[in-house]
N, C-alpha and C positions, 0 to 999 in steps of 0.2 A: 755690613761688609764694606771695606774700601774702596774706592773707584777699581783700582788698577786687580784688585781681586776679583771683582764683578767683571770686569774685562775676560781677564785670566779663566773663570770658571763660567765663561760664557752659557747658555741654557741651551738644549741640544736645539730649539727651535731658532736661537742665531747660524747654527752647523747645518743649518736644511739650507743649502746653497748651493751652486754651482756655476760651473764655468762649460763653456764649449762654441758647440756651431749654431747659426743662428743668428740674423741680422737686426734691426729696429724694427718693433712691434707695432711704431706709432705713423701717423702718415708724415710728419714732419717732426721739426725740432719744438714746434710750438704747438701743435693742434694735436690732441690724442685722438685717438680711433674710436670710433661709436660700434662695431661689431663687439659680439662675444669673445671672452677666452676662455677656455678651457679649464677654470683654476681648479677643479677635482682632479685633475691629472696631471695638473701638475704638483698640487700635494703627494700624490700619488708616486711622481720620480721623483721626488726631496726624496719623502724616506724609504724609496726603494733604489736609490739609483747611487753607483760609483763616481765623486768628483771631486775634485779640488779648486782650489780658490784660495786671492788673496786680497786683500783692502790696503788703503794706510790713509791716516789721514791725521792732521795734525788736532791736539786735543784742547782745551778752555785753557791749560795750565801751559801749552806752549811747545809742550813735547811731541814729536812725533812717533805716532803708532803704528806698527803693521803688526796684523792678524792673516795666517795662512792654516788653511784649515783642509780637511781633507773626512770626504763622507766613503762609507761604505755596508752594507749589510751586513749583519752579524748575525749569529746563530738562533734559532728560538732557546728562550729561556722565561723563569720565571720573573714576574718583578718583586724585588725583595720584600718589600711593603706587606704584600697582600695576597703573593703565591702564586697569580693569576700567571700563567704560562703565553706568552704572546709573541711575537716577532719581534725583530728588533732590528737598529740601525744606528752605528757608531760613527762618531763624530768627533772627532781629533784637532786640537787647536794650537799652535802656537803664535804667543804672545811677544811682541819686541817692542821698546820704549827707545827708539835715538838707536835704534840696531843693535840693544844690547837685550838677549831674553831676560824676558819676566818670568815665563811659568810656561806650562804645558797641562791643558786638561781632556778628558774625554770624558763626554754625553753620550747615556744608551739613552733611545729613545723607542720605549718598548710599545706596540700596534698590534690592532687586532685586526681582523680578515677584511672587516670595512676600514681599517686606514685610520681609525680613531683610536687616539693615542689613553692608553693602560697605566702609563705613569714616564718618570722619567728618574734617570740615576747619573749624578756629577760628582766625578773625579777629581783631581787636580793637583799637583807638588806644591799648591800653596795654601791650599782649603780641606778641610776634611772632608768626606763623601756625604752627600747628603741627598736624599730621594726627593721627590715630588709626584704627590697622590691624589687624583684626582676626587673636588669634593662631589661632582656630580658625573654621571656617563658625558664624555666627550663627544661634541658632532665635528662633520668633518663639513667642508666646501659644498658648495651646491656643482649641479654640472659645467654652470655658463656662468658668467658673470659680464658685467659694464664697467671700465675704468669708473671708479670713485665707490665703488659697493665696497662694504665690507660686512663680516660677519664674526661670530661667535667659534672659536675651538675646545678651547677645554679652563675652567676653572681651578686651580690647585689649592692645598696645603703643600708648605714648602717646608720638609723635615729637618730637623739638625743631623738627622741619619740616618738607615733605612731599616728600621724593624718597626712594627705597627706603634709601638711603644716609644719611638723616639719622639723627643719634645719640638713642638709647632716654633719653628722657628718664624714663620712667614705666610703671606698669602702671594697669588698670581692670578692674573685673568691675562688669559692668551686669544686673540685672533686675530684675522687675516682681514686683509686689505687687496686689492686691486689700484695702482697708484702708475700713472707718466710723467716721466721726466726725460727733459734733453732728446724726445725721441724711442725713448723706451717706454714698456709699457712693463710693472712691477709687479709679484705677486708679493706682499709680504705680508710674515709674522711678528705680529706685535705683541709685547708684554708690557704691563703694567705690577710691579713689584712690589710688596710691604713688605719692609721686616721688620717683624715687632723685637728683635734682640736690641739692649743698649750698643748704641743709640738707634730709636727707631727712625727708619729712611722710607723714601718711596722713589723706585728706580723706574724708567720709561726704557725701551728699546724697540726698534725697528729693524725689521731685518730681511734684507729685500733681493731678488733675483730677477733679473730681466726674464719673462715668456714669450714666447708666441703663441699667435691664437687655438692652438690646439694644445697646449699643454704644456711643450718642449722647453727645455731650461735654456736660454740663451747665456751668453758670455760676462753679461756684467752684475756686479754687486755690489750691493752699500748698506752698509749699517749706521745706525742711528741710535746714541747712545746718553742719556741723561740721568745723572744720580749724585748726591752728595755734595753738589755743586760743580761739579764734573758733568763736561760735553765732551762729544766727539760725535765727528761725522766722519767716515768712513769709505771709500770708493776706489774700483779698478779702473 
């Protein structure tokens, strides 16, 4: 997949973000905080909670990007893959290059009653749909955590499309972080990407939301993006 399509059909776990109220997590601009956060609850409002948000940030090749995205819960349904009926939460993207759109995609990112993600289904005007099935049961966050922890989420097979039968385009290994910067204290989802279609690639992503110590989504976000020779750094 090309950078600017990898952008474009971002992974619902770039769309677990938000924006709102809520000051610096950290005690200063330099020194992170030594208490606990909350990061199960805040997992917990990613994909239960209504928000939006935007980044931009200029990319390796010189062009500037903004991404504005917009979460909200969606209906239960099944996941295509595998039948499994679970909750879900829709995650809406749009992509602009120099202020001209690129593309527009939506991620279901479908969960079961503990918060541990069932699979995941991407949309897009530039990509065909394609699911992602988890190869093992998914865990979710612990209740606390310490800036610099992180942990395991869910492992994938990355589908060319969503019926049990469609052909393994790819692998993922997905998990979470605890990270400060500038003052803030980060929850984020990381992925790690193959795709075995020609040519095969291996894509990096970060994707990060300011908390406070109980859980709550604060106001800033940054993404963090490597593939195919292609960077970008991302921030509100």
């Amino acid at each position: 997949m090309n950078p600017l399509s990898r952008i474009a059909c971002v992974s619902a776990l770039v769309a677990l973000s938000a924006c709102g109220g809520g000051g610096d997590a950290g005690s200063s601009l330099f020194v992170p905080p030594t208490n606990d956060f909350a990061v199960r609850a805040a997992w917990q409002n990613l994909l239960a909670g209504n928000a939006s948000w935007s980044v931009a940030g200029v990319g390796s090749d010189g062009h500037r990007y903004e991404m504005a995205l917009t979460l909200a819960p969606g209906p239960a349904a099944a996941f295509p893959v595998t039948g499994v009926v679970a909750s879900t939460s829709r995650a809406t993207s749009v992509l602009k290059r120099d202020g001209s759109v690129l593309g527009t995609s939506l991620t279901e990112s479908f969960f079961d009653a503990g918060f541990a993600l069932v699979g995941l289904r991407q949309s897009s005007d530039v990509a065909a749909t394609s699911c992602d099935r988890p190869v093992a049961p998914a865990v979710v966050p612990p209740l606390a955590a310490k800036v610099g922890v992180s942990g395991a989420l869910v492992s994938v097979d990355v589908l060319a499309g969503c019926s049990a039968s469609s052909v393994l385009a790819g692998t993922a290994v997905n998990t979470w972080s605890l990270e400060f910067e500038a003052g803030a204290t980060y929850f984020c989802v990381n992925s790690t990407d193959r795709d075995l279609l020609a040519p095969p690639t291996v894509s990096t992503e970060s994707d990060c939301i300011e908390i406070e110590a109980d859980g709550a989504l604060g106001r800033r976000a940054k993404v963090r993006l490597s593939t195919a020779g292609f960077s970008l750094t991302a921030r509100n």
